[in-house]
MILO-535650 format. One line per 10 residues: number of its first residue (from 1); their letters; for each residue x, y, z of C-alpha. Coordinates in Angstrom, 2 decimals. Each point is the difference from the previous one (the first is absolute). Last residue first. Layout:
! MILO-535650
NUM = A = X,Y,Z  ...
! end
This chain:
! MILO-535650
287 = XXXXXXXXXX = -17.07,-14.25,-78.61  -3.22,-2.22,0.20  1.29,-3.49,-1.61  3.18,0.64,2.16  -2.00,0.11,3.36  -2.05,-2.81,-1.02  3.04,-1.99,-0.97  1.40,0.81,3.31  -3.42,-1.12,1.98  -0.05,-2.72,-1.76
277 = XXXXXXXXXX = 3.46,-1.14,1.35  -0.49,0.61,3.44  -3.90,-1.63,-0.34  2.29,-3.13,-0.93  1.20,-0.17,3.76  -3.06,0.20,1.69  -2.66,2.76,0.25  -2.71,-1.99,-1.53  -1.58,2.76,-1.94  1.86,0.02,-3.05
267 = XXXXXXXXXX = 1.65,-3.20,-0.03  -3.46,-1.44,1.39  -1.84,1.63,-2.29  1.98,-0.69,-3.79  0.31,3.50,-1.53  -1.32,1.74,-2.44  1.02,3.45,-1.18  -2.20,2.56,-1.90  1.65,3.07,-1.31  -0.91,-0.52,-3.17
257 = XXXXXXXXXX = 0.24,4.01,-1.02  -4.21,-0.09,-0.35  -0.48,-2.35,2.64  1.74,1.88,2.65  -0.69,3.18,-1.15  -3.90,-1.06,0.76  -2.50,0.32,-2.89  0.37,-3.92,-0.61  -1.83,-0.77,3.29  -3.09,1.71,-0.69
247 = XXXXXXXXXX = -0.12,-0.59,-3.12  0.20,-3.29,0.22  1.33,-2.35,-3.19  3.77,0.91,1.47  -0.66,-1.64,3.40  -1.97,-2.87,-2.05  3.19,-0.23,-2.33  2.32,-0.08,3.36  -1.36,-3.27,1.04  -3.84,-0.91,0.75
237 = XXXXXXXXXX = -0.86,1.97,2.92  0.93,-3.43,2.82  2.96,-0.75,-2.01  1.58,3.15,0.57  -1.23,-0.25,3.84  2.21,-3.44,0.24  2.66,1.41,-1.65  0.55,2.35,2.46  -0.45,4.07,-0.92  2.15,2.78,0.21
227 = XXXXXXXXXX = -1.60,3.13,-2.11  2.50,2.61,-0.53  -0.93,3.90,-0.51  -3.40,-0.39,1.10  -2.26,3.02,-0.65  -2.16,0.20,3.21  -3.01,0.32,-2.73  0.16,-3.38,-1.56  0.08,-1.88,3.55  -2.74,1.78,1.11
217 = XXXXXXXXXX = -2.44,-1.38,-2.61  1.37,-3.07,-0.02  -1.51,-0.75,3.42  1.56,-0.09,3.60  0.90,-3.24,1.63  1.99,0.60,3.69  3.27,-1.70,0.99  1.22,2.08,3.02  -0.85,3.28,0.86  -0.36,3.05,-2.38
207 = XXXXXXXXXX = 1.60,2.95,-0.75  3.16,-2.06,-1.22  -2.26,-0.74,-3.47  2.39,1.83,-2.07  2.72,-2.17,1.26  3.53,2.27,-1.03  2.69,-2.18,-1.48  3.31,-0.65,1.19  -0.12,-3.86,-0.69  0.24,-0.36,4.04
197 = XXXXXXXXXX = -2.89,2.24,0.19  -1.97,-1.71,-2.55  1.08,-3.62,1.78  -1.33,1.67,3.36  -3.17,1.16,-1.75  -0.64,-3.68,-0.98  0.69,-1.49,3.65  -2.18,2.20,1.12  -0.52,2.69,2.87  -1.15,2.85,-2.37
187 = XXXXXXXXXX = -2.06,-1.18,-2.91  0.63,-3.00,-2.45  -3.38,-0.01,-2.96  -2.44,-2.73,-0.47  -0.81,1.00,-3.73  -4.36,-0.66,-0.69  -0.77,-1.42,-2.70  -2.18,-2.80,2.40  2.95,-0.37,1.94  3.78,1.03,-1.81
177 = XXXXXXXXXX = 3.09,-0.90,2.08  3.01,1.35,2.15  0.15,3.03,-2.00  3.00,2.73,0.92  -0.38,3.16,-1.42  3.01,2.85,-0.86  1.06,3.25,-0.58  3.49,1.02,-1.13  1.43,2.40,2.64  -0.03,3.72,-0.63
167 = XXXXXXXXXX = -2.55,0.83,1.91  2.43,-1.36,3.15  0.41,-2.91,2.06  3.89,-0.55,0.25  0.89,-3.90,-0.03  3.87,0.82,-0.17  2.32,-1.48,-1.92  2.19,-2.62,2.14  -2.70,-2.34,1.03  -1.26,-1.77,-2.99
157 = XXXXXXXXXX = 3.38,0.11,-1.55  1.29,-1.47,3.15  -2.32,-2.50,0.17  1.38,-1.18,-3.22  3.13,-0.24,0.10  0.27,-2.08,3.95  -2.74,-2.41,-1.78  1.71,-3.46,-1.40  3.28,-0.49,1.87  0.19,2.53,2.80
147 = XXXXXXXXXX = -3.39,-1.00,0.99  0.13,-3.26,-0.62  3.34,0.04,2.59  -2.10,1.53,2.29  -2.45,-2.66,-0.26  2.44,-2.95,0.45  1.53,1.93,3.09  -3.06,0.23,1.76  -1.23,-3.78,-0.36  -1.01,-0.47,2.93
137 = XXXXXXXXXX = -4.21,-1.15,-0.61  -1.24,3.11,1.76  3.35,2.11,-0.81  -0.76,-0.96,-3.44  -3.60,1.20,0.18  0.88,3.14,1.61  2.61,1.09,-2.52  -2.19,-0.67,-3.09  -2.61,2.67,1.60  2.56,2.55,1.49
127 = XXXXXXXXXX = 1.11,-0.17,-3.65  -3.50,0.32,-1.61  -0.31,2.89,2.54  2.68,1.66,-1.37  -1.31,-0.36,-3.68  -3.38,1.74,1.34  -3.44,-1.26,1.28  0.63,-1.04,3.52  -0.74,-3.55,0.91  0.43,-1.81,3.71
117 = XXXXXXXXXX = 0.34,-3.54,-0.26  -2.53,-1.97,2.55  1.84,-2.77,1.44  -1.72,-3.13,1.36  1.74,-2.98,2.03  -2.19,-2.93,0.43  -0.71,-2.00,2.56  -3.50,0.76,0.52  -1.76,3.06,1.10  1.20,2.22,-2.27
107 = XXXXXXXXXX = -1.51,-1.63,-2.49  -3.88,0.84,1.29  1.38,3.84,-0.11  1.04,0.23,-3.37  -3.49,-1.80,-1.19  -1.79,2.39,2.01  1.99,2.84,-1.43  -1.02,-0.94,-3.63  2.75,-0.37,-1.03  3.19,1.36,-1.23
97 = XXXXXXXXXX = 0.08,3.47,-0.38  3.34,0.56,1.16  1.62,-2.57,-2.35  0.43,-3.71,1.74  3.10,-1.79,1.10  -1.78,-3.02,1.48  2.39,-2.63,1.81  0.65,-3.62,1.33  -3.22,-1.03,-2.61  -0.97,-3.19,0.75
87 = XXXXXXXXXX = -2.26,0.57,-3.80  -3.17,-1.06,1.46  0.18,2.55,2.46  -0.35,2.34,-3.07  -3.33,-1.23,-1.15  -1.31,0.18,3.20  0.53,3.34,0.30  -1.52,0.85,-2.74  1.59,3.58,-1.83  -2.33,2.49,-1.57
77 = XXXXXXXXXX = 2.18,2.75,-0.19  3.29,-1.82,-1.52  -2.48,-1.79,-2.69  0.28,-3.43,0.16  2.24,-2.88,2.02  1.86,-0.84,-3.12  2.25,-3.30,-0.61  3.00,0.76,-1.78  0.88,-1.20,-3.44  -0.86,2.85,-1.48
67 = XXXXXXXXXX = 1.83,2.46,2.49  3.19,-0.20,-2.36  -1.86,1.86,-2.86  -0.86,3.24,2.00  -2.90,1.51,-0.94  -1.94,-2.68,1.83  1.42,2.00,3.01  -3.50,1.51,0.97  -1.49,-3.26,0.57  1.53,-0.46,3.35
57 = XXXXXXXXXX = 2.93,-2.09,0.38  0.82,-3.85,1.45  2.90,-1.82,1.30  2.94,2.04,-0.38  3.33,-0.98,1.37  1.36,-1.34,-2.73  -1.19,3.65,-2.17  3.05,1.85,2.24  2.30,1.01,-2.58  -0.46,3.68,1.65
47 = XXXXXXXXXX = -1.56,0.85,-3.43  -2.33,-2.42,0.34  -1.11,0.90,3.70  -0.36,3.64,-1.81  -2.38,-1.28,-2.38  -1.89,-1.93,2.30  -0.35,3.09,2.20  -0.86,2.08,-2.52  -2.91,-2.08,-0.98  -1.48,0.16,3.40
37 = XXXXXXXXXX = -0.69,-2.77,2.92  3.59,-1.87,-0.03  -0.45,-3.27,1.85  3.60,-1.50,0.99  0.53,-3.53,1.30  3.84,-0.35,1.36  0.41,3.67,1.11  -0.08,-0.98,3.51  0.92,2.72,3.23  -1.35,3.11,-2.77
27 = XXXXXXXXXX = 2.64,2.47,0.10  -1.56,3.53,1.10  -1.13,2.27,-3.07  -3.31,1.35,2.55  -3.40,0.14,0.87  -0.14,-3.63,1.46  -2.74,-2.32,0.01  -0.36,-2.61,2.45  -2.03,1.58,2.81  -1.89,1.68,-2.13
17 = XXXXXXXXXX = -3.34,-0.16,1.18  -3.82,-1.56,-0.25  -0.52,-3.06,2.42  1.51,-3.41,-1.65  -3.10,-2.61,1.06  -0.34,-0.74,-4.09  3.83,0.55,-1.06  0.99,-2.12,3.03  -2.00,-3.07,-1.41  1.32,0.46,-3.30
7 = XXXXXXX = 3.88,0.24,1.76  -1.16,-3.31,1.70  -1.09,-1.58,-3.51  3.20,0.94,-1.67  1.88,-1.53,2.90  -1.69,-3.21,-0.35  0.39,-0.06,-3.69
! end
């Protein structure tokens, strides 16, 4: 309790910085008390056969059935600080847009050893991903040998044909969620257009920036080939009868030759391990 109270106390005078935080996939000195800040990171912690050293995840890895019985320290951009000290965590292997920054940089300032996972939005970089977070916690061989095990096959078929962008290519939308009727759609620099690209689909909406809502309207007319949604936005409009009962929506190819695929978000969007395997199934679901 006493040393809980002095790290508090440290957290309050702490100046901003990030003197504890490091960039980088270097081996954390104590793995003993792990906080993973992202739903991919749980998920890849599990997969490394590393849940005993968990003590706490974010709210984005209640997909994940083993985090249940975890203790949650909320949403991976709205982290407390306090709320995590509480925890004695030894270490905080956090997505790269953990946060907020303030947060990031208050925690830095205690004894406690932060690393910020990189993410790149393509099979490979689900690899580098994995790879980082074992070599954080060393367990390198255990997550190569996962790899050759359970995902060698498939990121191979991902990667071997090539992801050519051409008129020729099916076309596709991405939609995160509906707001007021309206489709939040994946632009450029996305986690959703990275899963299209890794599907080998073309993003219709690559012109733009970003996640960005645009209305129903402009979604009929750019003549969707595939529409990719989460389940979460499916139940947002009502299910696929309410996309059929539009006409707006049901005038689009993709709707018309069901080509209308639903996917949990986190697997989809989560970049961990499972987003591997959805990403395959996408891929087959559009060739």
């Amino acid at each position: 309790m006493v040393n809980l109270l002095l790290k508090l106390l440290l957290l309050v005078l702490a100046p901003i910085g990030h003197a504890g935080e490091e960039d980088s996939c270097s081996k954390a000195d104590d793995t003993s008390r792990v906080v993973a800040a992202g739903g991919s990171i749980a998920e890849m912690l599990f997969a490394l056969e590393a849940e005993h050293l968990l003590v706490a995840v974010d709210s984005t890895a209640s997909y994940l059935p083993r985090a249940a019985a975890l203790p949650s320290i909320g949403y991976v951009r709205n982290l407390s600080a306090e709320g995590i000290l509480t925890l004695a965590p030894t270490v905080i292997i956090g997505e790269h847009d953990m946060g907020p920054s303030a947060v990031i940089d208050q925690l830095s300032m205690v004894d406690v050893e932060i690393r910020r996972v990189s993410e790149n939005h393509t099979a490979q970089g689900i690899v580098d991903k994995f790879l980082c977070i074992a070599k954080i916690i060393d367990r390198s061989e255990t997550a190569e040998a996962v790899l050759s095990d359970h995902f060698d096959e498939t990121i191979q078929q991902l990667t071997e044909r090539p992801q050519a962008i051409g008129p020729a290519q099916d076309h596709a939308m991405l939609i995160l969620n509906f707001v007021d009727n309206q489709p939040i759609v994946a632009g450029a620099n996305t986690s959703g257009d990275g899963i299209l690209r890794m599907a080998g689909a073309r993003n219709i909406f690559s012109d733009i920036d970003g996640w960005k809502p645009i209305s129903r309207e402009l979604l009929s007319i750019s003549k969707p080939d595939h529409i990719v949604l989460t389940q979460r936005a499916l139940e947002s409009i009502g299910g696929i009868s309410s996309m059929q009962a539009d006409p707006l929506l049901s005038s689009t190819n993709a709707l018309k030759n069901e080509e209308v695929h639903v996917f949990q978000g986190m697997s989809l969007l989560g970049f961990g391990l499972q987003t591997l395997d959805v990403a395959l199934q996408l891929k087959d679901a559009i060739e």
